[in-house]
mmCIF file of the N, C-alpha and C atoms, coordinates in Angstrom:
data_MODEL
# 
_entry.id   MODEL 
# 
loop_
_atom_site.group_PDB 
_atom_site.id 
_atom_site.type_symbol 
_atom_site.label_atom_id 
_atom_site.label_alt_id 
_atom_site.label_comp_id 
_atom_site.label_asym_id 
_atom_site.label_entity_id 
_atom_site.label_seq_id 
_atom_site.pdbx_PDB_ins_code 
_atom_site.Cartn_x 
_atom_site.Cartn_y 
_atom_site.Cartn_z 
_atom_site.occupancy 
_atom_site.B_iso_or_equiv 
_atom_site.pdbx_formal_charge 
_atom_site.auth_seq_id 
_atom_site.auth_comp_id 
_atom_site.auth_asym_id 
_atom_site.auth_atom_id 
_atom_site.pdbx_PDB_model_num 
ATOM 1   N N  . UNK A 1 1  ? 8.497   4.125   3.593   1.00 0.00 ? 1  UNK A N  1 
ATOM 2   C CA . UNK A 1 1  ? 7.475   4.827   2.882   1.00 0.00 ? 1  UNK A CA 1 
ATOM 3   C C  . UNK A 1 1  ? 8.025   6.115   2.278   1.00 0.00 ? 1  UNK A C  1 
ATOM 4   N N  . UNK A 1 2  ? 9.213   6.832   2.762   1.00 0.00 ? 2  UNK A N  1 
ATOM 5   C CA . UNK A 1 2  ? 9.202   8.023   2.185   1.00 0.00 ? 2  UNK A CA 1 
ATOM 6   C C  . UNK A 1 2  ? 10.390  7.689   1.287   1.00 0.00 ? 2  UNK A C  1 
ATOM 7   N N  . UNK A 1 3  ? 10.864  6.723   1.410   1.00 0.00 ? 3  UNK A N  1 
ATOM 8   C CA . UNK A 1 3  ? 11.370  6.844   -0.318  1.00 0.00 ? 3  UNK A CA 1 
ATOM 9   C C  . UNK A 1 3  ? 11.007  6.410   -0.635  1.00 0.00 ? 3  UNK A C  1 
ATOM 10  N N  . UNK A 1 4  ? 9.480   5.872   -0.700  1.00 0.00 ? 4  UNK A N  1 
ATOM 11  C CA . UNK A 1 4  ? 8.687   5.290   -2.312  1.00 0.00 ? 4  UNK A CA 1 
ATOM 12  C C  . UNK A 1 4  ? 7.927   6.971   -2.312  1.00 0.00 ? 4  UNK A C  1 
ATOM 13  N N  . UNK A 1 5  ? 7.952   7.842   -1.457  1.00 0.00 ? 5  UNK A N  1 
ATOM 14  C CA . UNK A 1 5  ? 7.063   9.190   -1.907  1.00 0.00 ? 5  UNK A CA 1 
ATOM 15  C C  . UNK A 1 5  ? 8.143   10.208  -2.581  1.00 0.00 ? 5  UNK A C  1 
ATOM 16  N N  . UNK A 1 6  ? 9.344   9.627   -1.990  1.00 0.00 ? 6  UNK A N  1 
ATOM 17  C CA . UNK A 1 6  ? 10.251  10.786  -3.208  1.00 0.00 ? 6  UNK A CA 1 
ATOM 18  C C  . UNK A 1 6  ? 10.292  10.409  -4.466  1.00 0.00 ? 6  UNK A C  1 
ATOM 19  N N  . UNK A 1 7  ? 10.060  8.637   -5.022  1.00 0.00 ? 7  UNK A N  1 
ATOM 20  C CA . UNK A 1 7  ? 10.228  8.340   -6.049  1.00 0.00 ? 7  UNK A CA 1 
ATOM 21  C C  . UNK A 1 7  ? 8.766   9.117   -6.769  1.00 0.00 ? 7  UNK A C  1 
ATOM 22  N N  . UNK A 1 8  ? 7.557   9.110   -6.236  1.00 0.00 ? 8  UNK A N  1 
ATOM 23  C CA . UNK A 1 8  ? 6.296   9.643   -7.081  1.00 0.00 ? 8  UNK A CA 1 
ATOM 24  C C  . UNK A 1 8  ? 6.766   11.346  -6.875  1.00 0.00 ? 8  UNK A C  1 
ATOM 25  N N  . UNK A 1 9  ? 7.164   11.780  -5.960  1.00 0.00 ? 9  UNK A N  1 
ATOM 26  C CA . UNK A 1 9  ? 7.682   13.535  -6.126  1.00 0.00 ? 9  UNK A CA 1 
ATOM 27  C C  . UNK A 1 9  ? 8.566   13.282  -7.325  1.00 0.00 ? 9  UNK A C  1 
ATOM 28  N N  . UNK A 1 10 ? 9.572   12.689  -7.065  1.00 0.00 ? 10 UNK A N  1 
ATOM 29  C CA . UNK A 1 10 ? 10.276  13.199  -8.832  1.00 0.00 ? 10 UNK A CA 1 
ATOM 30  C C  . UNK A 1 10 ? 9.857   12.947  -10.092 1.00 0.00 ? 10 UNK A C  1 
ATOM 31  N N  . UNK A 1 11 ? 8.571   12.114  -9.581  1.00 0.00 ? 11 UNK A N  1 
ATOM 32  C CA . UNK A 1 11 ? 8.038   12.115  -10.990 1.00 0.00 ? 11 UNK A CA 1 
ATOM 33  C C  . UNK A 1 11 ? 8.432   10.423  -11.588 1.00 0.00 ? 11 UNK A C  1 
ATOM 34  N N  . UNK A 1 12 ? 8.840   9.899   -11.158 1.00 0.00 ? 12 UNK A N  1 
ATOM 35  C CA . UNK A 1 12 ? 9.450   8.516   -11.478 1.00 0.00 ? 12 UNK A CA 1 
ATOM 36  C C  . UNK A 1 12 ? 8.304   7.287   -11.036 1.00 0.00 ? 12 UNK A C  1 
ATOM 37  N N  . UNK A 1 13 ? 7.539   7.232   -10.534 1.00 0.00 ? 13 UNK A N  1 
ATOM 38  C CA . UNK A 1 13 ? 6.136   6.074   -10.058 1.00 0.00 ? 13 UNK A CA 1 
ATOM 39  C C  . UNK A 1 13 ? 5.145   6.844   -9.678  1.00 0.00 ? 13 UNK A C  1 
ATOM 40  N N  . UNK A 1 14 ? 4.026   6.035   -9.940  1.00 0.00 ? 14 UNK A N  1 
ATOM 41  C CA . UNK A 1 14 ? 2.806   6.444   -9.478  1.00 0.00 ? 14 UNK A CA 1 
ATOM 42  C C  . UNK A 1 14 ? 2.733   5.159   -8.181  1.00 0.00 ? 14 UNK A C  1 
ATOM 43  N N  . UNK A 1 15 ? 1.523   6.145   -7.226  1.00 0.00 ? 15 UNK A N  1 
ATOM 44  C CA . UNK A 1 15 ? 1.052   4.880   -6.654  1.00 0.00 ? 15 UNK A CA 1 
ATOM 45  C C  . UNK A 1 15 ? -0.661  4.684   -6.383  1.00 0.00 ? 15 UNK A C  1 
ATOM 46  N N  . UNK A 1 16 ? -1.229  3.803   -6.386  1.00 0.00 ? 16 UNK A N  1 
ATOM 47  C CA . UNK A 1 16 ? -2.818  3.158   -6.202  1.00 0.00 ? 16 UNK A CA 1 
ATOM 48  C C  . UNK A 1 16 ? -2.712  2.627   -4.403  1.00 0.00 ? 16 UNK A C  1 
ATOM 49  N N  . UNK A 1 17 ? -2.790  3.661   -3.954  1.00 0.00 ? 17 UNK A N  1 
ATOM 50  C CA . UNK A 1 17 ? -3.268  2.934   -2.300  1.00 0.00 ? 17 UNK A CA 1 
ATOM 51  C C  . UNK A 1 17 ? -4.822  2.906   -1.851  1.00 0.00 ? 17 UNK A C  1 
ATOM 52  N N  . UNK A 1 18 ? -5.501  2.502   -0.594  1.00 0.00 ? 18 UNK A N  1 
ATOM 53  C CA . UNK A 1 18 ? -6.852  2.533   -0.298  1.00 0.00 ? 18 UNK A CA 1 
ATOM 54  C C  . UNK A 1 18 ? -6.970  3.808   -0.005  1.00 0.00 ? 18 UNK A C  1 
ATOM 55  N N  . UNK A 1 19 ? -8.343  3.840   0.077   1.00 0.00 ? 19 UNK A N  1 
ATOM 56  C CA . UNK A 1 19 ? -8.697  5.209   0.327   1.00 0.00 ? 19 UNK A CA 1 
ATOM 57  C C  . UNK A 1 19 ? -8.632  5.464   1.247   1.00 0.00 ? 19 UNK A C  1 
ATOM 58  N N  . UNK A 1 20 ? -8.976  6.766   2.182   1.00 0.00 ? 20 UNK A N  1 
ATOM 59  C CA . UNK A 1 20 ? -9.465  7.232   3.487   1.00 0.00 ? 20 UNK A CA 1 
ATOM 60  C C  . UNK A 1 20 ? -8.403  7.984   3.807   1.00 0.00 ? 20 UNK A C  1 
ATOM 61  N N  . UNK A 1 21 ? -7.806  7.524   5.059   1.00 0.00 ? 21 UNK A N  1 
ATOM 62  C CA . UNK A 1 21 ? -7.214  9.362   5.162   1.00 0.00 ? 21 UNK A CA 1 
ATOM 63  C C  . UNK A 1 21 ? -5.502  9.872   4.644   1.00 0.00 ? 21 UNK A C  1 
ATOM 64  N N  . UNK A 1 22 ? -5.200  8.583   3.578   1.00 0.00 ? 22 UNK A N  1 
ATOM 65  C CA . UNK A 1 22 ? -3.962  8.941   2.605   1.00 0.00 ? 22 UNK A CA 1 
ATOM 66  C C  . UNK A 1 22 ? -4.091  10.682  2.523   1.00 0.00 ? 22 UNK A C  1 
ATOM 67  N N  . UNK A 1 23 ? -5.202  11.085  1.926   1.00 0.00 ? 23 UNK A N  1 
ATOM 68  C CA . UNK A 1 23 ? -4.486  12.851  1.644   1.00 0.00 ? 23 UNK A CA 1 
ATOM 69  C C  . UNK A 1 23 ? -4.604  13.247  2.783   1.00 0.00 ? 23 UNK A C  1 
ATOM 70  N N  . UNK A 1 24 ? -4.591  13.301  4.021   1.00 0.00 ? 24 UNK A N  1 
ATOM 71  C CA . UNK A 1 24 ? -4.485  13.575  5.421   1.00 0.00 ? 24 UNK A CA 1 
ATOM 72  C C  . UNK A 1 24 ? -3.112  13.589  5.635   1.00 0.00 ? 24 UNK A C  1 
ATOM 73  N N  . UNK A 1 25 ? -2.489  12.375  5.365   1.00 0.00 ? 25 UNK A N  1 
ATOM 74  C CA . UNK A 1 25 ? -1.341  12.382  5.436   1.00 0.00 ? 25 UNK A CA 1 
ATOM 75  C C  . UNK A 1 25 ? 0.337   12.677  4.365   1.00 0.00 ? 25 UNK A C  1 
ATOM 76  N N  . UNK A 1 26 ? -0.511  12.915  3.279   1.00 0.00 ? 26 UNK A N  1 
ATOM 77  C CA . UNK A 1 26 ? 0.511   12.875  2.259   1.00 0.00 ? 26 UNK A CA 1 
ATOM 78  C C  . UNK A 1 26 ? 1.390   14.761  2.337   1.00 0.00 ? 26 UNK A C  1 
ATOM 79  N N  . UNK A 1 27 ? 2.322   14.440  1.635   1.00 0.00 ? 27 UNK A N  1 
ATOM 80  C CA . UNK A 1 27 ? 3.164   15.814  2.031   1.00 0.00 ? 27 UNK A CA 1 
ATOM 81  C C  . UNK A 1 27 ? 2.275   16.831  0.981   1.00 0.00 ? 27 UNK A C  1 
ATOM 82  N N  . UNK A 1 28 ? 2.924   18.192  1.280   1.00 0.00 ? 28 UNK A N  1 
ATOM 83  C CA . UNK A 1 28 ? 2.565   19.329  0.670   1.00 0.00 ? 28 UNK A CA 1 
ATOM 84  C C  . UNK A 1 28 ? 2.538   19.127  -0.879  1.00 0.00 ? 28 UNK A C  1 
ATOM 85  N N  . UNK A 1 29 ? 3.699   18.657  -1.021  1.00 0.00 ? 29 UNK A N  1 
ATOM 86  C CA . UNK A 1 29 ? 3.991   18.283  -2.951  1.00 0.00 ? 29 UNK A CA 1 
ATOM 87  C C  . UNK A 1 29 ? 3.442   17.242  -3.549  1.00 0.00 ? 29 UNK A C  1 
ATOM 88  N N  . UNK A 1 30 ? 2.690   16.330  -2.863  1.00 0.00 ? 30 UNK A N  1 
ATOM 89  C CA . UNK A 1 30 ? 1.878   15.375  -3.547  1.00 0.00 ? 30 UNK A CA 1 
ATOM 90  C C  . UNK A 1 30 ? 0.279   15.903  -3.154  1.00 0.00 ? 30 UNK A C  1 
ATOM 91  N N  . UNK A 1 31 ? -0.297  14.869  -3.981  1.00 0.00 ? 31 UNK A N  1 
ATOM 92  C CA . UNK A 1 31 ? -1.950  15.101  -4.288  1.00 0.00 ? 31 UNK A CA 1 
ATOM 93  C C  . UNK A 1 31 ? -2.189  13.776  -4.242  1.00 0.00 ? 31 UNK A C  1 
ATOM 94  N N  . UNK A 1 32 ? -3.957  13.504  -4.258  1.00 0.00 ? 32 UNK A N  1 
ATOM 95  C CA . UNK A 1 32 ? -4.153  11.801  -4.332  1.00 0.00 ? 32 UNK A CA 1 
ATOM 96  C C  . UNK A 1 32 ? -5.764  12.524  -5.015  1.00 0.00 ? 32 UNK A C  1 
ATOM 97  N N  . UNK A 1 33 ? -5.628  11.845  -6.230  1.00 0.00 ? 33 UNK A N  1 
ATOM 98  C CA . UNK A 1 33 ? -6.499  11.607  -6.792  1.00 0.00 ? 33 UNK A CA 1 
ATOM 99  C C  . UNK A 1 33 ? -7.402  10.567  -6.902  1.00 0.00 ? 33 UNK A C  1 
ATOM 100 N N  . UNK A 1 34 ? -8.689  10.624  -6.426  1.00 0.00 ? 34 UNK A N  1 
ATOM 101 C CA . UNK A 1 34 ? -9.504  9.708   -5.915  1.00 0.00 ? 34 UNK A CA 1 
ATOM 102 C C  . UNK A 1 34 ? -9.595  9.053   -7.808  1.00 0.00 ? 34 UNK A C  1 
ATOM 103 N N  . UNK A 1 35 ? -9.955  7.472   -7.953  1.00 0.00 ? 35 UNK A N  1 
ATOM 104 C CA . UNK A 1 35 ? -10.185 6.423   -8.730  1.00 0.00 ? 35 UNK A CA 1 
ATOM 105 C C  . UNK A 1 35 ? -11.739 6.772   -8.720  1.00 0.00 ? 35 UNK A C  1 
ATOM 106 N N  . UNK A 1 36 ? -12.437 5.979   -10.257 1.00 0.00 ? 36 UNK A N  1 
ATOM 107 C CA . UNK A 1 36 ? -13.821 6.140   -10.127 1.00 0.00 ? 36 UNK A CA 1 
ATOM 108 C C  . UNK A 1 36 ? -14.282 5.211   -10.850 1.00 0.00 ? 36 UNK A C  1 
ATOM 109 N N  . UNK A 1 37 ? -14.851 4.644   -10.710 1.00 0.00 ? 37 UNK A N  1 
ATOM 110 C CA . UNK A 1 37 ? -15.201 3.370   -11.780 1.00 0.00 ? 37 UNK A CA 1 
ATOM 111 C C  . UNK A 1 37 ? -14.057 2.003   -12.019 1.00 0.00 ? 37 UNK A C  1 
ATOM 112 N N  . UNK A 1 38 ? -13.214 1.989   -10.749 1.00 0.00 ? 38 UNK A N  1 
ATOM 113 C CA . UNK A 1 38 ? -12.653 1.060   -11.049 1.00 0.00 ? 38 UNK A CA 1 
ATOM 114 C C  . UNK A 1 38 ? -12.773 -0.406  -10.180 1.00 0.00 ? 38 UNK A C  1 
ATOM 115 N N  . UNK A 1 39 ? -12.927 -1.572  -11.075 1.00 0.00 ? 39 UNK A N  1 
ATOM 116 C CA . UNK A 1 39 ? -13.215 -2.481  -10.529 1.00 0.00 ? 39 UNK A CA 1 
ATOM 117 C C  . UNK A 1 39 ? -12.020 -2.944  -9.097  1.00 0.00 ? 39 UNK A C  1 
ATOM 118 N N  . UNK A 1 40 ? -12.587 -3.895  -8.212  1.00 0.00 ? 40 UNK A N  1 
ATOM 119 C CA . UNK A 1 40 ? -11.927 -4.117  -6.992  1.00 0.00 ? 40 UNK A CA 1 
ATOM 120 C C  . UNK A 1 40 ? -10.870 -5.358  -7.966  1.00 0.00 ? 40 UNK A C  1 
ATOM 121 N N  . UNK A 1 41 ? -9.750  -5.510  -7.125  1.00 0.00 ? 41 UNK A N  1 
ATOM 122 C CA . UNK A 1 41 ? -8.601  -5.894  -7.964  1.00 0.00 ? 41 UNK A CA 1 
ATOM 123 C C  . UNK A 1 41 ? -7.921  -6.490  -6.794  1.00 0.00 ? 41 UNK A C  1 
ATOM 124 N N  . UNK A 1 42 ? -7.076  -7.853  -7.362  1.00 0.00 ? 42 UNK A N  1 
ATOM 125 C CA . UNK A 1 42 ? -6.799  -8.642  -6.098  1.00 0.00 ? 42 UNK A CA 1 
ATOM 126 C C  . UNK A 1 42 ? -5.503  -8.426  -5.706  1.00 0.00 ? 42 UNK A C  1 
ATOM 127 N N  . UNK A 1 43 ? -4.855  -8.923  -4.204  1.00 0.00 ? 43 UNK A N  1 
ATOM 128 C CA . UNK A 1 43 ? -3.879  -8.051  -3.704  1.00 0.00 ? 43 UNK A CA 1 
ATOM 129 C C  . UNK A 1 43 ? -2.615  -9.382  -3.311  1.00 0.00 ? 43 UNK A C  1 
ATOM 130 N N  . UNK A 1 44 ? -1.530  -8.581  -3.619  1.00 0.00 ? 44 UNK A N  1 
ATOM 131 C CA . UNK A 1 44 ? -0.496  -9.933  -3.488  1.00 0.00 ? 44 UNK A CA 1 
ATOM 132 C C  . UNK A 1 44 ? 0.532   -9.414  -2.698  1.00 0.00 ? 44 UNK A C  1 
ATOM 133 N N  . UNK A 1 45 ? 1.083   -10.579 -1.721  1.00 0.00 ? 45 UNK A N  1 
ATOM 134 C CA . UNK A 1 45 ? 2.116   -9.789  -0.834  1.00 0.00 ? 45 UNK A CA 1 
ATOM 135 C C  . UNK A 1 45 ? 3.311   -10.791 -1.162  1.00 0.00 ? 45 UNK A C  1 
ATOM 136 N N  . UNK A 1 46 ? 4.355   -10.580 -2.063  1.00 0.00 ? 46 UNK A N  1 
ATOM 137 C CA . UNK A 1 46 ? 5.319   -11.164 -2.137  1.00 0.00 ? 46 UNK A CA 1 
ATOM 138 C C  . UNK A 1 46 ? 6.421   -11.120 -1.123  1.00 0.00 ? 46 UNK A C  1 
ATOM 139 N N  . UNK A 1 47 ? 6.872   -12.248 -1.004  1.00 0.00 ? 47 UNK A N  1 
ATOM 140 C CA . UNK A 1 47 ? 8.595   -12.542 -0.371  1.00 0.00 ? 47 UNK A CA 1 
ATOM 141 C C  . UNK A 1 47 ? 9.318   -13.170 -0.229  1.00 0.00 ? 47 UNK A C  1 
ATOM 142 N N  . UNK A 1 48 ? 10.339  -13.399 -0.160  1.00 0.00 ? 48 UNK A N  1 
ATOM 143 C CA . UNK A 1 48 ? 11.268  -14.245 -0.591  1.00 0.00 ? 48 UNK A CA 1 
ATOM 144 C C  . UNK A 1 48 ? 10.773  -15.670 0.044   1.00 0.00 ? 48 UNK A C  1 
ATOM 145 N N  . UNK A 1 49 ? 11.178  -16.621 -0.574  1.00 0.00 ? 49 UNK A N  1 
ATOM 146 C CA . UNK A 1 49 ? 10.255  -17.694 -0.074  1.00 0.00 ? 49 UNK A CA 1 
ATOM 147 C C  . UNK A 1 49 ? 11.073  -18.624 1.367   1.00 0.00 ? 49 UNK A C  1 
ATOM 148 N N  . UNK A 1 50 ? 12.534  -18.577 1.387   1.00 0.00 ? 50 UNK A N  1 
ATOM 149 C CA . UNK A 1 50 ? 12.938  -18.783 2.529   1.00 0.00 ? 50 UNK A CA 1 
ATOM 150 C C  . UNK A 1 50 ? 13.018  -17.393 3.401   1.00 0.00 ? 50 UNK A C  1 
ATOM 151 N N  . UNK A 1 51 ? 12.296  -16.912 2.848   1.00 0.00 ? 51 UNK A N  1 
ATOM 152 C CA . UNK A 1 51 ? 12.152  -15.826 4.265   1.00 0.00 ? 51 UNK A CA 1 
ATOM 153 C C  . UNK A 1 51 ? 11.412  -15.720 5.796   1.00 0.00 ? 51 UNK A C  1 
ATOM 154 N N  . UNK A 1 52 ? 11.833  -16.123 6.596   1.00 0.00 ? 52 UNK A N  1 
ATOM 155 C CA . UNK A 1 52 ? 11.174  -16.864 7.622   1.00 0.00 ? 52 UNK A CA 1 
ATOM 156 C C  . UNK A 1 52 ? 10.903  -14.974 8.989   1.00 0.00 ? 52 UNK A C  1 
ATOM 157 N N  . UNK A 1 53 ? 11.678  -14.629 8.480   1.00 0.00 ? 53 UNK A N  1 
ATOM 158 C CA . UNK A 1 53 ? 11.399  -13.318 9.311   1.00 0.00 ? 53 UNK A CA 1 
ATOM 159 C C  . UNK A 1 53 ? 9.774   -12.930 10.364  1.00 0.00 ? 53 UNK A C  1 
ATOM 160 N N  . UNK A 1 54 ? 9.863   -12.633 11.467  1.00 0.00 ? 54 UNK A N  1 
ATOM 161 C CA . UNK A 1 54 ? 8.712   -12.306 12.260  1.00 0.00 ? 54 UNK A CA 1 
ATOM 162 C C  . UNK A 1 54 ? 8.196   -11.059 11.655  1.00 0.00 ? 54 UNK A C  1 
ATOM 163 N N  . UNK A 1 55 ? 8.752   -10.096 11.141  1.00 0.00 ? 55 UNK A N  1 
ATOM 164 C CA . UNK A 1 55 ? 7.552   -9.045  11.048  1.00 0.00 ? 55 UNK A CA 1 
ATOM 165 C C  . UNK A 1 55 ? 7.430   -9.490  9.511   1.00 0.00 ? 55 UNK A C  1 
ATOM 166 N N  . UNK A 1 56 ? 7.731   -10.325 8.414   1.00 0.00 ? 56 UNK A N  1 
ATOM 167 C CA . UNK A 1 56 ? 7.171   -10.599 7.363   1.00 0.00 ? 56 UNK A CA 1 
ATOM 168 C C  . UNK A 1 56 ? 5.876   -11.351 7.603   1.00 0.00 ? 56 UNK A C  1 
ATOM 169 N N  . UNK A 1 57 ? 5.847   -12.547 8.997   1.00 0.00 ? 57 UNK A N  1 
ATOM 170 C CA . UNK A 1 57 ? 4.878   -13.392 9.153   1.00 0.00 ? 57 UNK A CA 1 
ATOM 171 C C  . UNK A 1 57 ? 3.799   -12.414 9.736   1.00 0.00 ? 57 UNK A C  1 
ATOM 172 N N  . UNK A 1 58 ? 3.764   -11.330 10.373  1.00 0.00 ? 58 UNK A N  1 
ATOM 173 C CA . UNK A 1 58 ? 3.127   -10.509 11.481  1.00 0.00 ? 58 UNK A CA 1 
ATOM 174 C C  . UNK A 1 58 ? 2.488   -9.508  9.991   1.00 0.00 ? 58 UNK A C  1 
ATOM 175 N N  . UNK A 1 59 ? 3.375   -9.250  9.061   1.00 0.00 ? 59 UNK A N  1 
ATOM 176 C CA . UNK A 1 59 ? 3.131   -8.213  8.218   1.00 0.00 ? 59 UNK A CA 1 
ATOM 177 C C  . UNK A 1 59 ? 2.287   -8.946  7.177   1.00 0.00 ? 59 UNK A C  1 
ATOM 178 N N  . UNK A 1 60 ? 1.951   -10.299 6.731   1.00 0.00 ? 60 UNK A N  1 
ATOM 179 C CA . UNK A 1 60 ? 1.134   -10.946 5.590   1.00 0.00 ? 60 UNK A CA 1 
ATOM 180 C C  . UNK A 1 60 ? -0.099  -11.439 6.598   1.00 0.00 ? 60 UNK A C  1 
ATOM 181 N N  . UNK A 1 61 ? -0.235  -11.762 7.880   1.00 0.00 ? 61 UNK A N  1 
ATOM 182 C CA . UNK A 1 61 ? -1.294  -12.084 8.975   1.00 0.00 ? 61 UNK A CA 1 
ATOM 183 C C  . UNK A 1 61 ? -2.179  -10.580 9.183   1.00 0.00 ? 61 UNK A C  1 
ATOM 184 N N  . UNK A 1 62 ? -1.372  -9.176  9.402   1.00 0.00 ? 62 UNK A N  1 
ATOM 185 C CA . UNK A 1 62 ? -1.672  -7.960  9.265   1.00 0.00 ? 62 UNK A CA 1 
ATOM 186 C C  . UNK A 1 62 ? -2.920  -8.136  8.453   1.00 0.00 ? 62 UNK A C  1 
ATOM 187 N N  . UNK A 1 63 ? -2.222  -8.089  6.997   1.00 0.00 ? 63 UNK A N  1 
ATOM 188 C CA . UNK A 1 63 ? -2.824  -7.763  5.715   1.00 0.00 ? 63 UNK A CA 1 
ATOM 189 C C  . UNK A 1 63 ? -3.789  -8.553  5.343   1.00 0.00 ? 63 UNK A C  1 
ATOM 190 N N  . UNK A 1 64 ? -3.555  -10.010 5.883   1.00 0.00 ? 64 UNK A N  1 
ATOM 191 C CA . UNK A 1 64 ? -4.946  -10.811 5.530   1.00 0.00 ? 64 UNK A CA 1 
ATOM 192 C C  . UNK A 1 64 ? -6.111  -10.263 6.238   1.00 0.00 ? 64 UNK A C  1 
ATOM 193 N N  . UNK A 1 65 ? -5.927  -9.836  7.395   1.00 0.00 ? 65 UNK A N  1 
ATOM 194 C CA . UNK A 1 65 ? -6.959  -9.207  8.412   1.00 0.00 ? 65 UNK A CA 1 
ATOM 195 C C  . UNK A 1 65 ? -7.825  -8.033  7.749   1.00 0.00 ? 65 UNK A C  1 
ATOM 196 N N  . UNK A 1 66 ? -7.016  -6.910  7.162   1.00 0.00 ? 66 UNK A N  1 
ATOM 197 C CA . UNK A 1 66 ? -7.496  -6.179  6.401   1.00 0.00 ? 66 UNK A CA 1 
ATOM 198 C C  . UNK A 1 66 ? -8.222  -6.091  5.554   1.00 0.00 ? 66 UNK A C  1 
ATOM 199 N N  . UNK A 1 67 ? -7.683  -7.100  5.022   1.00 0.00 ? 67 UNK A N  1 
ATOM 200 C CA . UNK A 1 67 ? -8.638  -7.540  3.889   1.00 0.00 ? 67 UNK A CA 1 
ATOM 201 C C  . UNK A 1 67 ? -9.515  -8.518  3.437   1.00 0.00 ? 67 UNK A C  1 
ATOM 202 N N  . UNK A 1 68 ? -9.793  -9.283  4.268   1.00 0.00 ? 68 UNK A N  1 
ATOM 203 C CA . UNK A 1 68 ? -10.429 -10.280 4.481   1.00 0.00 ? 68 UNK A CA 1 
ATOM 204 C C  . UNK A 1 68 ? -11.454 -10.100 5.912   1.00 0.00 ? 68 UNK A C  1 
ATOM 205 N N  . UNK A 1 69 ? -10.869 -9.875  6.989   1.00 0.00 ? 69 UNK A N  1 
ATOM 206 C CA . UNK A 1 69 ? -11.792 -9.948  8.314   1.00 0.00 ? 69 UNK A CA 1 
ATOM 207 C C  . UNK A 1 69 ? -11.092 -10.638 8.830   1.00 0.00 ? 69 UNK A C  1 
ATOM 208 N N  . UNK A 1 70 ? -11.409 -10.493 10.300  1.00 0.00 ? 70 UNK A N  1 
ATOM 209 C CA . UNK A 1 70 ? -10.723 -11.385 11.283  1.00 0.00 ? 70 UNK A CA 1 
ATOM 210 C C  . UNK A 1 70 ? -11.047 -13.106 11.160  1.00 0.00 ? 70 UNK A C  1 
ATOM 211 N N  . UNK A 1 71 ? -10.115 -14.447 10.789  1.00 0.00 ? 71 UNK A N  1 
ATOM 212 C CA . UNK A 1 71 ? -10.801 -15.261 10.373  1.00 0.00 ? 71 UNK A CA 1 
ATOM 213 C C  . UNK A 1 71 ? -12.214 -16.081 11.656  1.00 0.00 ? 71 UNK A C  1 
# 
């Protein structure tokens, strides 16, 4: 995570995360500007497709939970 936050400190990416307590946690030199009117937008977790790795399977099971509900 903190080198995708040095890439938005130098000015090189933006990023769109969920809300809640991101500016709680973000450093002194960044800001999070709350979105307003924007429609909900669907979410994709790419990876390599022979990638058989446990925290990739643990990390896309995570995220379905999140976003979906427990099935």
């Amino acid at each position: 995570m903190e080198d995708k936050l040095e890439l938005i400190a130098a000015g090189e990416a933006v990023a769109i995360v969920p809300g809640g307590e991101i500016g709680v946690r973000l450093r002194p030199d960044l800001t999070a500007i709350p979105l307003a009117g924007v429609a909900p937008s669907h979410v994709v977790v790419v990876s390599r497709a022979e990638d058989r790795s446990r925290l990739v399977a643990a990390f896309r099971k995570y995220a379905q939970v999140m976003l979906t509900g427990p099935e």
